[in-house]
Each structure stands twice: as structure tokens, then as C-alpha cells.
PDB file of N, CA, C and O in Angstrom:
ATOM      1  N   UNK A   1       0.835  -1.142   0.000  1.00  0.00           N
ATOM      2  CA  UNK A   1       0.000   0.000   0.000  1.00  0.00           C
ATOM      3  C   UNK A   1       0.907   1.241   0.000  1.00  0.00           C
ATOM      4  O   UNK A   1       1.875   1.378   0.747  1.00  0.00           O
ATOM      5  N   UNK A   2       0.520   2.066  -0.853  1.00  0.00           N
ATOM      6  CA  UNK A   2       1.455   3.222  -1.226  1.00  0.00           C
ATOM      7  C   UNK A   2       0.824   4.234  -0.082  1.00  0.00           C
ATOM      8  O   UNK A   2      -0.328   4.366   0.329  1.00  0.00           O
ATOM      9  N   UNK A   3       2.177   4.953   0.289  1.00  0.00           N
ATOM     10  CA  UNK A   3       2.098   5.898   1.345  1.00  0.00           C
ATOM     11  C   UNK A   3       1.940   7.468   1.120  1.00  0.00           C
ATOM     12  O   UNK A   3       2.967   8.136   0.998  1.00  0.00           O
ATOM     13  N   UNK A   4       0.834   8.010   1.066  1.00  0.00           N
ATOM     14  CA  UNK A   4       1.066   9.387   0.977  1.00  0.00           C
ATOM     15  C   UNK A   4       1.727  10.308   1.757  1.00  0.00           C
ATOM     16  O   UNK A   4       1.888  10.051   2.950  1.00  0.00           O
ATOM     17  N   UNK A   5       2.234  11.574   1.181  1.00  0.00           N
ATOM     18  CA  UNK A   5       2.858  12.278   2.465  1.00  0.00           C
ATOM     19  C   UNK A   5       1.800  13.722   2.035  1.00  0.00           C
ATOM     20  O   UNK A   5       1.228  14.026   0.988  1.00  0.00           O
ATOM     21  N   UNK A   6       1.877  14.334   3.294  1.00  0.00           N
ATOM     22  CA  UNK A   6       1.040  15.701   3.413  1.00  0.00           C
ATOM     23  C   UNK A   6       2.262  16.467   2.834  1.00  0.00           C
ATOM     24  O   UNK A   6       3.379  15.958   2.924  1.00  0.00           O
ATOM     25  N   UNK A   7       2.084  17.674   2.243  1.00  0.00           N
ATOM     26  CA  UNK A   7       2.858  18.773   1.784  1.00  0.00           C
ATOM     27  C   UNK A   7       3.342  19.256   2.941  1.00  0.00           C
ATOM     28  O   UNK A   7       3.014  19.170   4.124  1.00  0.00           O
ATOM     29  N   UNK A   8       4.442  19.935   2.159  1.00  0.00           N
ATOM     30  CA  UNK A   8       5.030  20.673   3.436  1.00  0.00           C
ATOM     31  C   UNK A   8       4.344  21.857   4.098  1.00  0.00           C
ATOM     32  O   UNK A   8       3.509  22.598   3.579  1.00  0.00           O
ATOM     33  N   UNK A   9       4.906  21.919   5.513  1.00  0.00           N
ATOM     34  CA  UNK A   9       3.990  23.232   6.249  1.00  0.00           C
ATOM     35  C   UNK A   9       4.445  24.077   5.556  1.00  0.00           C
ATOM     36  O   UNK A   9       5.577  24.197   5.087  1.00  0.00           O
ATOM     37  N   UNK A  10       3.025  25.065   5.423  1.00  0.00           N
ATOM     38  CA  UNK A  10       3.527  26.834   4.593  1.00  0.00           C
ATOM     39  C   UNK A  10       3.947  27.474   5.725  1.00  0.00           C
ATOM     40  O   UNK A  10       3.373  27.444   6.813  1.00  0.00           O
ATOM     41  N   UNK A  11       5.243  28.218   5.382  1.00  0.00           N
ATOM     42  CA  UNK A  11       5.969  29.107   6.374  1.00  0.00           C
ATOM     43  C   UNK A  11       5.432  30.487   6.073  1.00  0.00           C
ATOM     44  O   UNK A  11       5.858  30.920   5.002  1.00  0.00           O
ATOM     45  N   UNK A  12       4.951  30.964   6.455  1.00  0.00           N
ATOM     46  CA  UNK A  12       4.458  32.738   6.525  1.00  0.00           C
ATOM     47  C   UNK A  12       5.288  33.435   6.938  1.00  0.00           C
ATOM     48  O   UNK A  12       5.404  33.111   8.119  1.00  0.00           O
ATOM     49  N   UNK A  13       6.049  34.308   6.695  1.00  0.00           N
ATOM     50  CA  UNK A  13       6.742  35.320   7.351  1.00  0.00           C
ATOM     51  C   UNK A  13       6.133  36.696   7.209  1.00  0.00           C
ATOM     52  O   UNK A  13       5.530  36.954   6.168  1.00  0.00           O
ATOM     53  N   UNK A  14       6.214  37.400   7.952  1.00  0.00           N
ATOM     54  CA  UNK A  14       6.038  38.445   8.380  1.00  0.00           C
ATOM     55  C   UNK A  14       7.188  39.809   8.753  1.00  0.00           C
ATOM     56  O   UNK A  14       7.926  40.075   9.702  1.00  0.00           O
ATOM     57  N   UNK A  15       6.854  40.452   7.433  1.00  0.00           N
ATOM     58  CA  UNK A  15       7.920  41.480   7.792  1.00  0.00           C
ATOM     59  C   UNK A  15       7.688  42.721   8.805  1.00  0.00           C
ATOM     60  O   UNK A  15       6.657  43.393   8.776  1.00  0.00           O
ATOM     61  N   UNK A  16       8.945  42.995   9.861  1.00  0.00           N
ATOM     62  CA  UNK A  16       8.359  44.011  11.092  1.00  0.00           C
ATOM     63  C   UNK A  16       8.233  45.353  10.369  1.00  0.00           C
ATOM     64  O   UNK A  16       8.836  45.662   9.340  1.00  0.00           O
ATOM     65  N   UNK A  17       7.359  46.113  11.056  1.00  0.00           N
ATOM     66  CA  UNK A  17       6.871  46.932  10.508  1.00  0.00           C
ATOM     67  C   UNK A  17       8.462  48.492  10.485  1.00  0.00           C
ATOM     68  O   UNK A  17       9.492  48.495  11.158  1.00  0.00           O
ATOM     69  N   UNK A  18       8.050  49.402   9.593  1.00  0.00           N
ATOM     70  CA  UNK A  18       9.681  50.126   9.605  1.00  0.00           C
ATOM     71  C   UNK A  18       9.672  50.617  11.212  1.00  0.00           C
ATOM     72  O   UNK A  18       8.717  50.514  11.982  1.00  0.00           O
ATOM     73  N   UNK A  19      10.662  51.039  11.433  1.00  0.00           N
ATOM     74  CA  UNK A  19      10.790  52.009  12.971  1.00  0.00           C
ATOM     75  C   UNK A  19      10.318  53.485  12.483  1.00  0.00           C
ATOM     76  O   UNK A  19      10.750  53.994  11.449  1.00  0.00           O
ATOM     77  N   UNK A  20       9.295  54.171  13.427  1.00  0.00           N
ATOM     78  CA  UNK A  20       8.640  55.308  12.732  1.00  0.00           C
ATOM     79  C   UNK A  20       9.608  56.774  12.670  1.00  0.00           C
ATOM     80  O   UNK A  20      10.690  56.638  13.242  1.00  0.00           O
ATOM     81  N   UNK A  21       9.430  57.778  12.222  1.00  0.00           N
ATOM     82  CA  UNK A  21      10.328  58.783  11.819  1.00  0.00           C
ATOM     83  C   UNK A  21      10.969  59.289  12.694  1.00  0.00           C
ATOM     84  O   UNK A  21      10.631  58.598  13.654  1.00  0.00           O
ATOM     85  N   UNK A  22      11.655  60.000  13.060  1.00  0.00           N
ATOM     86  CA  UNK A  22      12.360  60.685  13.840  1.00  0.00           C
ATOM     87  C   UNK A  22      11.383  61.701  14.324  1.00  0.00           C
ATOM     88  O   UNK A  22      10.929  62.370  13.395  1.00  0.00           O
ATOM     89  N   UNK A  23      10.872  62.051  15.636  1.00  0.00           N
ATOM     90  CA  UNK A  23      10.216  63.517  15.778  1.00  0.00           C
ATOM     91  C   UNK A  23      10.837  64.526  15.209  1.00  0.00           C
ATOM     92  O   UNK A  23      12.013  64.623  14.859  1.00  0.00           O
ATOM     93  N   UNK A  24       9.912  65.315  15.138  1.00  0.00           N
ATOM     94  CA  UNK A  24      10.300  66.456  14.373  1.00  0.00           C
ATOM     95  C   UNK A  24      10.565  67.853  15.421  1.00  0.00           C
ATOM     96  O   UNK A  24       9.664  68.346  16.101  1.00  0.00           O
ATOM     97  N   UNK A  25      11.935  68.343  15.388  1.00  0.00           N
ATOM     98  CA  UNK A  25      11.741  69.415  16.338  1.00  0.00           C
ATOM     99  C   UNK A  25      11.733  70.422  15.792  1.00  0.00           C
ATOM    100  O   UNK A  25      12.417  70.590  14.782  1.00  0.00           O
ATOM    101  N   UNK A  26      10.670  71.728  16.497  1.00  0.00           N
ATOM    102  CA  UNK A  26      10.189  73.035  16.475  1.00  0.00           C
ATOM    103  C   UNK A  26      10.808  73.739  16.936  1.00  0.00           C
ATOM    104  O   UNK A  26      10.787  73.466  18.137  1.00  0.00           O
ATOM    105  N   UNK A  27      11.547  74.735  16.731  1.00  0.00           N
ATOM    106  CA  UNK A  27      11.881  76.178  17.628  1.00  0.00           C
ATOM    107  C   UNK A  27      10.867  77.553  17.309  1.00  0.00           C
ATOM    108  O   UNK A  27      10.624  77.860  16.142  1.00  0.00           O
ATOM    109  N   UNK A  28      10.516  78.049  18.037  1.00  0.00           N
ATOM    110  CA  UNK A  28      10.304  79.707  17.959  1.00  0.00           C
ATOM    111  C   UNK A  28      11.122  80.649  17.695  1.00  0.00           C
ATOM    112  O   UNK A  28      11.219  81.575  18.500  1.00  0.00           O
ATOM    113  N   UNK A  29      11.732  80.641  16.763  1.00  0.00           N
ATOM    114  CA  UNK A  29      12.028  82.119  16.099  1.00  0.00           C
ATOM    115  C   UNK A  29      11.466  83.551  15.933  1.00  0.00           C
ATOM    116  O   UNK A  29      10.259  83.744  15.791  1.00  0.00           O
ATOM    117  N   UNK A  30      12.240  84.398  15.951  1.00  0.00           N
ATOM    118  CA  UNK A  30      11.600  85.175  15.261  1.00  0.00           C
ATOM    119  C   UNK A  30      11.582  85.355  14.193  1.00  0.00           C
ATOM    120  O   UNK A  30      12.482  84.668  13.710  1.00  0.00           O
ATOM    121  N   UNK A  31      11.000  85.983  13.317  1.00  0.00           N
ATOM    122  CA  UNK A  31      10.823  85.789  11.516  1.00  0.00           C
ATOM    123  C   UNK A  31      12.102  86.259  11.129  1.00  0.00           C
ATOM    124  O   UNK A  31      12.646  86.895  12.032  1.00  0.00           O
ATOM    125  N   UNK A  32      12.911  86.134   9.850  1.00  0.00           N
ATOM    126  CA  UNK A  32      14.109  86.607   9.411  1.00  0.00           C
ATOM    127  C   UNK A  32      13.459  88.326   8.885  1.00  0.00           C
ATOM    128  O   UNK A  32      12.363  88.706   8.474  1.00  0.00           O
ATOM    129  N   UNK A  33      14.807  89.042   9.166  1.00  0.00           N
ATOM    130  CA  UNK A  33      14.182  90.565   9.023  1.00  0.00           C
ATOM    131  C   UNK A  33      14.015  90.446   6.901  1.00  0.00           C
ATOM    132  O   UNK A  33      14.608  89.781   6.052  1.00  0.00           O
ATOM    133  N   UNK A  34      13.020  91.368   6.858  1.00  0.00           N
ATOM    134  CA  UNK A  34      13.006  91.773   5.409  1.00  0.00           C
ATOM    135  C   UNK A  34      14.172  91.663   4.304  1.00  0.00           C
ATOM    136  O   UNK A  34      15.331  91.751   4.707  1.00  0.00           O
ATOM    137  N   UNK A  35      13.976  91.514   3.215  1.00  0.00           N
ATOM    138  CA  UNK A  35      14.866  91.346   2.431  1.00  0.00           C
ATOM    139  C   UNK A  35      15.630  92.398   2.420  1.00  0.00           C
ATOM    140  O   UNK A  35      14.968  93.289   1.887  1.00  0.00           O
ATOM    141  N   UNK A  36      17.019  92.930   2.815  1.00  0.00           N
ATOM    142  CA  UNK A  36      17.701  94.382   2.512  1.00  0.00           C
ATOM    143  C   UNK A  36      17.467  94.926   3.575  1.00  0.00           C
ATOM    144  O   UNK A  36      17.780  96.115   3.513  1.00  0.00           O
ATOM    145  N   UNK A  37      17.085  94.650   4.486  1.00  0.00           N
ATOM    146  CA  UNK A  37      17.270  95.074   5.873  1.00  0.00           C
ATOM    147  C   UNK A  37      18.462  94.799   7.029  1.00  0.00           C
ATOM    148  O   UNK A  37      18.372  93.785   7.721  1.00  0.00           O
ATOM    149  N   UNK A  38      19.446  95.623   7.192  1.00  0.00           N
ATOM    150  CA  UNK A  38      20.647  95.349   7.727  1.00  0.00           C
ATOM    151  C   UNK A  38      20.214  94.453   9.547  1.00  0.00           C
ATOM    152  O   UNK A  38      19.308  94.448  10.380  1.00  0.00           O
ATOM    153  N   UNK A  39      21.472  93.870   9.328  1.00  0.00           N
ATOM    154  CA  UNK A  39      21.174  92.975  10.838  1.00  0.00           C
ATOM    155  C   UNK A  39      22.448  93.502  12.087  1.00  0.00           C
ATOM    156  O   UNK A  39      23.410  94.243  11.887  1.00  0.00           O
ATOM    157  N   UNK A  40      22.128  92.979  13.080  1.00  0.00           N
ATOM    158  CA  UNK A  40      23.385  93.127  14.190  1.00  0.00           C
ATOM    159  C   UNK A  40      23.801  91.918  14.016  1.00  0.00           C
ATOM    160  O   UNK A  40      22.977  91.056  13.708  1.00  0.00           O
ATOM    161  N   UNK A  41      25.105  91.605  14.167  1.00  0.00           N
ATOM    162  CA  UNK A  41      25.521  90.305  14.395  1.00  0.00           C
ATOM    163  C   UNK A  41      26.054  90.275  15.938  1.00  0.00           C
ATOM    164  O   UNK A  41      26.624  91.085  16.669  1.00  0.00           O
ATOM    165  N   UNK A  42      25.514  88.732  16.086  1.00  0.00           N
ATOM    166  CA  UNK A  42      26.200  88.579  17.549  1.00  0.00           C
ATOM    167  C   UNK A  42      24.517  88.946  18.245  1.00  0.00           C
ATOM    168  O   UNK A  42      23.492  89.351  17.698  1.00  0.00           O
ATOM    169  N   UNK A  43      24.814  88.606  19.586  1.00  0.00           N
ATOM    170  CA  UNK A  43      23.300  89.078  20.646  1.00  0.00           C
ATOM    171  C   UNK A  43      23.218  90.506  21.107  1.00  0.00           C
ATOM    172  O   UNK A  43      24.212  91.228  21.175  1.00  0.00           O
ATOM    173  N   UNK A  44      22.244  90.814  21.359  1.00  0.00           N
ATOM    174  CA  UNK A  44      22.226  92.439  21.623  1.00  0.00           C
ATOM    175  C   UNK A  44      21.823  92.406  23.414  1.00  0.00           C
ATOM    176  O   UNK A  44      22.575  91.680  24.064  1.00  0.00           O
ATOM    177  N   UNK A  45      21.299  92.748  23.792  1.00  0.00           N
ATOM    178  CA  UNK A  45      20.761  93.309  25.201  1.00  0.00           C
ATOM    179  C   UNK A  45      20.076  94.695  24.879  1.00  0.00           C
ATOM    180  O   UNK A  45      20.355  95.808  24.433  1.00  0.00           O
ATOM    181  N   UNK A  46      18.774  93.799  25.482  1.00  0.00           N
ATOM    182  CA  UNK A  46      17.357  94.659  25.111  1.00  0.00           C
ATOM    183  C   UNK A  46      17.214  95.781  26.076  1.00  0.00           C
ATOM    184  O   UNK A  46      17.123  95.632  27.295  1.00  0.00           O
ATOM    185  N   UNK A  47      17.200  96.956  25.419  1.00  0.00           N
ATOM    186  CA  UNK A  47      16.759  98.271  26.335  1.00  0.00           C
ATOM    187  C   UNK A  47      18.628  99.108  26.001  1.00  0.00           C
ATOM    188  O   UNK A  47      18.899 100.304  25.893  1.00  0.00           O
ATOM    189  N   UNK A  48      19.465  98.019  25.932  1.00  0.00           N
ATOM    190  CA  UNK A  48      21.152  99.231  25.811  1.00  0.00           C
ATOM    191  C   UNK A  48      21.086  99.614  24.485  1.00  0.00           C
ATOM    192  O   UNK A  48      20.661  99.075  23.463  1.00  0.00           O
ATOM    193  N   UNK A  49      21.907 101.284  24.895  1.00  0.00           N
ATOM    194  CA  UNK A  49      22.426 101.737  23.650  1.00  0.00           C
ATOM    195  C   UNK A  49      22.547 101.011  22.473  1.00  0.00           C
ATOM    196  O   UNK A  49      22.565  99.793  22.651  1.00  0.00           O
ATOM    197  N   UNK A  50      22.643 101.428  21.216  1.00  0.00           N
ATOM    198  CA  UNK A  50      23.156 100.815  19.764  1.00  0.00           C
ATOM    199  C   UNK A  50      23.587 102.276  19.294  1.00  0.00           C
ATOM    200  O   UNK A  50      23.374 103.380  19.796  1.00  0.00           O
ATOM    201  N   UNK A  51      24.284 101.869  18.124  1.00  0.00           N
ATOM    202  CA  UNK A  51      24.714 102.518  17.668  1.00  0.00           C
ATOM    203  C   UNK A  51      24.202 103.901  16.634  1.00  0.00           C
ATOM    204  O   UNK A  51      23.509 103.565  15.674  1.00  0.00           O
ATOM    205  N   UNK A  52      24.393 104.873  16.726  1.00  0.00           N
ATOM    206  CA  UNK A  52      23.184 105.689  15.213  1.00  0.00           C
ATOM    207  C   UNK A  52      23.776 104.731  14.356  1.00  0.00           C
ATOM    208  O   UNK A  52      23.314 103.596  14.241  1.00  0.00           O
ATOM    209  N   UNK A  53      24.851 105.162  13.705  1.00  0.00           N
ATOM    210  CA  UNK A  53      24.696 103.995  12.865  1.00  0.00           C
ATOM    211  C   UNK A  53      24.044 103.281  12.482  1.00  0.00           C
ATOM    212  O   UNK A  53      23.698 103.204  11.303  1.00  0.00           O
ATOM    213  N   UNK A  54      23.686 102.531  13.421  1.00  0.00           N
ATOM    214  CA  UNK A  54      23.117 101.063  13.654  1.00  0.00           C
ATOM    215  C   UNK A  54      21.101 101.371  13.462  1.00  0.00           C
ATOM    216  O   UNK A  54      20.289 100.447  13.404  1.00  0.00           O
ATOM    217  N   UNK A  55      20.817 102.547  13.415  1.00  0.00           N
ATOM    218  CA  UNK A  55      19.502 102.782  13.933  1.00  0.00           C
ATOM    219  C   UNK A  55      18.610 102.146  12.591  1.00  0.00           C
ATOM    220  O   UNK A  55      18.884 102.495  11.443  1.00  0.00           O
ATOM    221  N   UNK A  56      17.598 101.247  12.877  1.00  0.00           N
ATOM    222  CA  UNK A  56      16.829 100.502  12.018  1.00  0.00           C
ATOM    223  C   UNK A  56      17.245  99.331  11.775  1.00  0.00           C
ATOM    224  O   UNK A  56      16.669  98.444  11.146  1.00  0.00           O
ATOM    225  N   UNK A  57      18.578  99.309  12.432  1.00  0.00           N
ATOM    226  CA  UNK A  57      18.911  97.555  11.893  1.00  0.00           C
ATOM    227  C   UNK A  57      18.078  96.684  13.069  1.00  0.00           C
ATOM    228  O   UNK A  57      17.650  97.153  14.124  1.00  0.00           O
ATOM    229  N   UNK A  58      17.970  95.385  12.640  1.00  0.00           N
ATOM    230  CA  UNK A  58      17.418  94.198  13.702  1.00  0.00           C
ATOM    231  C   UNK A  58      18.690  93.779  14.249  1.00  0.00           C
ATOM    232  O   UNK A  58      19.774  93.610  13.692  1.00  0.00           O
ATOM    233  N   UNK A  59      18.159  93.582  16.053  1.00  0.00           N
ATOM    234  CA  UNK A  59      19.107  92.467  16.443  1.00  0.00           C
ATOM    235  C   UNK A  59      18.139  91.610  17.381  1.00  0.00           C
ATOM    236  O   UNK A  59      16.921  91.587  17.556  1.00  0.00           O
ATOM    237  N   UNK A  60      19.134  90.977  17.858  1.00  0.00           N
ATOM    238  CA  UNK A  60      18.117  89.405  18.200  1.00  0.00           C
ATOM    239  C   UNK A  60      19.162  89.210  19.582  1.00  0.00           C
ATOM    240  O   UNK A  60      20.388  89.258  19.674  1.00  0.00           O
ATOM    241  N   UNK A  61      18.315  89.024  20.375  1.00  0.00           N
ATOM    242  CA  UNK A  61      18.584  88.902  22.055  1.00  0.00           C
ATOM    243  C   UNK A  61      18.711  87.621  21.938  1.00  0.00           C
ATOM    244  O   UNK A  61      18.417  87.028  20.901  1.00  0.00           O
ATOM    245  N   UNK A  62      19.393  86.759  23.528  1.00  0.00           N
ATOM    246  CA  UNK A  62      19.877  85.517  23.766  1.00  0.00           C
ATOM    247  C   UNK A  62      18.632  84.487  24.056  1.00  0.00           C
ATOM    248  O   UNK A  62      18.653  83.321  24.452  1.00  0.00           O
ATOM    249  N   UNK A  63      17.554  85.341  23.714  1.00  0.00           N
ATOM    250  CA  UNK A  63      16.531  83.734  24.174  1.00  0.00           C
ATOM    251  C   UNK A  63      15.376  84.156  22.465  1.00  0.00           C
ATOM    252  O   UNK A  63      14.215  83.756  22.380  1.00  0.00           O
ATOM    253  N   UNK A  64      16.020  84.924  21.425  1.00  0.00           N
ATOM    254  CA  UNK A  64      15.760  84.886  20.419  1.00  0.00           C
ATOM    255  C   UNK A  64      14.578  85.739  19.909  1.00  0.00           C
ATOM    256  O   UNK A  64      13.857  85.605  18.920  1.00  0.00           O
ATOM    257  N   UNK A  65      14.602  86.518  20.745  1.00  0.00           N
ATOM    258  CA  UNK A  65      13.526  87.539  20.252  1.00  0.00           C
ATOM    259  C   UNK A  65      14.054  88.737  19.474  1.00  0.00           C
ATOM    260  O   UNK A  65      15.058  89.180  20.032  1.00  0.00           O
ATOM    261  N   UNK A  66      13.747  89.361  18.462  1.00  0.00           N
ATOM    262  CA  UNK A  66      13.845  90.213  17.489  1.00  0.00           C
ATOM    263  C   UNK A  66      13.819  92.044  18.089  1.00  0.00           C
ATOM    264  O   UNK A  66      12.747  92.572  18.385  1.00  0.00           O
ATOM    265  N   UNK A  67      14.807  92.603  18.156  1.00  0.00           N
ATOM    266  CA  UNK A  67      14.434  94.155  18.675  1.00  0.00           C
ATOM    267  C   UNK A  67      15.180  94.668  17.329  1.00  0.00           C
ATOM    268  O   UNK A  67      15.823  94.067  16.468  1.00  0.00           O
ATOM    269  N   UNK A  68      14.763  96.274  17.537  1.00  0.00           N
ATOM    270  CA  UNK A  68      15.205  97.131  16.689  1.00  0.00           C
ATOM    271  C   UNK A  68      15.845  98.242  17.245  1.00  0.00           C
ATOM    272  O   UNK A  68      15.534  98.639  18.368  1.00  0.00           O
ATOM    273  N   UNK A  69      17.033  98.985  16.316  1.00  0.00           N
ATOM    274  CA  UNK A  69      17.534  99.902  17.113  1.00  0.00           C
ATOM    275  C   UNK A  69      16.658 101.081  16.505  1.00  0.00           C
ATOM    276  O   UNK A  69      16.373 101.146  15.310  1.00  0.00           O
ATOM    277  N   UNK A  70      16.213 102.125  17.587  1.00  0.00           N
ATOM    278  CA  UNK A  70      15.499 103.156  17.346  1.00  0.00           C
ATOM    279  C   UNK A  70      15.751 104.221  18.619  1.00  0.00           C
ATOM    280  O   UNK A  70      15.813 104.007  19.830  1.00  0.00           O
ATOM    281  N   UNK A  71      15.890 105.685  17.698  1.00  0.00           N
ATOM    282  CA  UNK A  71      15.988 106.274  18.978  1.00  0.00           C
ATOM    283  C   UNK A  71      14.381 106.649  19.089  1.00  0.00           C
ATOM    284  O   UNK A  71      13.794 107.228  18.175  1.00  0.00           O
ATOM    285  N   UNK A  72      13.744 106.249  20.319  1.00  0.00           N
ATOM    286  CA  UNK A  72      12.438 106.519  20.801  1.00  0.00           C
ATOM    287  C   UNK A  72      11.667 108.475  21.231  1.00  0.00           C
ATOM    288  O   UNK A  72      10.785 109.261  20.885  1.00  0.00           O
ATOM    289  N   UNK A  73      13.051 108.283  22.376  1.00  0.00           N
ATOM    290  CA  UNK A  73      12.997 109.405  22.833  1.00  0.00           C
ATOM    291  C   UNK A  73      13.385 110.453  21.668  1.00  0.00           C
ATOM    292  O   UNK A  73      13.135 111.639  21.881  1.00  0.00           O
ATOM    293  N   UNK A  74      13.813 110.182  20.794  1.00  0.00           N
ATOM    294  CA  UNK A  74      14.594 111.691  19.992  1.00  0.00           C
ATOM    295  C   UNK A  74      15.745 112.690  20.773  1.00  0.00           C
ATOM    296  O   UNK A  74      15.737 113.908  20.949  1.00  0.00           O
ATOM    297  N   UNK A  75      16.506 111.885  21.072  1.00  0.00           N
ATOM    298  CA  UNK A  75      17.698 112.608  21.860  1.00  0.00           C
ATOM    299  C   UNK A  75      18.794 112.139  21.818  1.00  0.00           C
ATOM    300  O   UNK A  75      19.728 112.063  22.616  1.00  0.00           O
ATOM    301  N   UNK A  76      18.545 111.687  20.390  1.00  0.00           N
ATOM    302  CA  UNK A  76      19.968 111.076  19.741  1.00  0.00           C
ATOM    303  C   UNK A  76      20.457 109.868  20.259  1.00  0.00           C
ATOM    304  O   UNK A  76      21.254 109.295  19.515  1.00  0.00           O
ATOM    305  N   UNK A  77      20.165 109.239  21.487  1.00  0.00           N
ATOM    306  CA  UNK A  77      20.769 107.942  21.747  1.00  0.00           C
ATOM    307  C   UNK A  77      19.709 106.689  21.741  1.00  0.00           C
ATOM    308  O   UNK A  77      18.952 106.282  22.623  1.00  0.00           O
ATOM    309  N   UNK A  78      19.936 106.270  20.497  1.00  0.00           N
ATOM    310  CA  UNK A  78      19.000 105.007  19.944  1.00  0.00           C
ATOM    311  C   UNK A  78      19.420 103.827  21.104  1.00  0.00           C
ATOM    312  O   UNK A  78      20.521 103.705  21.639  1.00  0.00           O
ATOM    313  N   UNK A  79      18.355 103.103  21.297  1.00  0.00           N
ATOM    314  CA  UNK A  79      18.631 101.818  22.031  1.00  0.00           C
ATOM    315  C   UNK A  79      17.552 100.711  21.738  1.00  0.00           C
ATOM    316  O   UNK A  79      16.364 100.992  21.580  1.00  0.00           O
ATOM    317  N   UNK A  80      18.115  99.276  21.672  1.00  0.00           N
ATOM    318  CA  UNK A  80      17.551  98.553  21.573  1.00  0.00           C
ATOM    319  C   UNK A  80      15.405  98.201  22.004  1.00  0.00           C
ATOM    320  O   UNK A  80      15.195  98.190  23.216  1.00  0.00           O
ATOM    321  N   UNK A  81      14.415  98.021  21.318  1.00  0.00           N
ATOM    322  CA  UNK A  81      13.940  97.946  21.696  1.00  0.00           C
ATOM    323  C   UNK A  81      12.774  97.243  20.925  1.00  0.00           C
ATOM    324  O   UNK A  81      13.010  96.856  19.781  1.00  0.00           O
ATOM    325  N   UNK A  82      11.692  97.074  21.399  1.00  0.00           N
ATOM    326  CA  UNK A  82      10.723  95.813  20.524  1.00  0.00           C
ATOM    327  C   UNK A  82      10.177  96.666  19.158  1.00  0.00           C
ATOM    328  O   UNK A  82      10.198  97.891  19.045  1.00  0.00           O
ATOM    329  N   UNK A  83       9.769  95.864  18.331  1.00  0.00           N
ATOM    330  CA  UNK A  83       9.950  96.352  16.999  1.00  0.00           C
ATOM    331  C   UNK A  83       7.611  96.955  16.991  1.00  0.00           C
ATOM    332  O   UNK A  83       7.112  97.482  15.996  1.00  0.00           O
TER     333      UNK A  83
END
């Protein structure tokens, strides 16, 4: 009597799924100044003197906020301040 054999077991594999993206990190900036608008380089300190010179340019404080030099008062000594 002839012997049958069952087929072989089906192997399924299963591919793991990818590892998901990297988070994505956000900072708060402030916006980049206008096109042709002169900058300070380096950090400023908000409320001191700047330079005439300097009056209308943007500078950008150490926790990244955007000021402008302007003299407010009109007494010739411009100083840093919010735009």
C-alpha cells in the first residue's frame, strides 16, 4: 500500500513593521528681518544703547527675540527695543 505524504507546512513570514520617523523638532524664532534690511551680528541686550549707525537695523537677544535699534525718545541715543 502506497504511502502518501502531506505537503510541506507553509511558512508565513512576516515582515516588522519600519521604525517610525524621527520627531520632528520646532523652535520659535523670530521671523528673518526683510529682504535688505541690515542685521546686528552677535546678541544684543534689550533696552542698551546701539549705535546711530546702527539705527533701524534688527538684532536678536539671547533667548531669540527680534528688537530694533530706534531712537524713541529723539535725543539722539537710539537703544535697543521691541519692533
Amino acid at each position: 500500500m502506497p504511502t502518501t505524504q502531506a505537503p510541506p507546512p507553509v511558512q508565513t513570514t512576516t515582515k516588522a513593521a519600519p521604525p517610525p520617523p524621527p520627531p520632528v523638532r520646532t523652535t520659535t524664532k523670530a521671523a528673518p528681518p526683510p529682504a535688505g534690511q541690515p542685521t546686528h551680528s552677535g546678541y544684543i541686550t534689550p533696552g542698551a544703547f546701539c549705535k546711530v549707525a546702527e539705527e533701524g537695523w534688527i538684532g536678536y537677544s539671547a533667548s531669540g527675540k527680534a528688537y530694533v535699534c530706534r531712537d524713541v525718545d529723539h535725543n539722539g541715543h537710539p537703544h535697543w527695543v521691541l519692533p
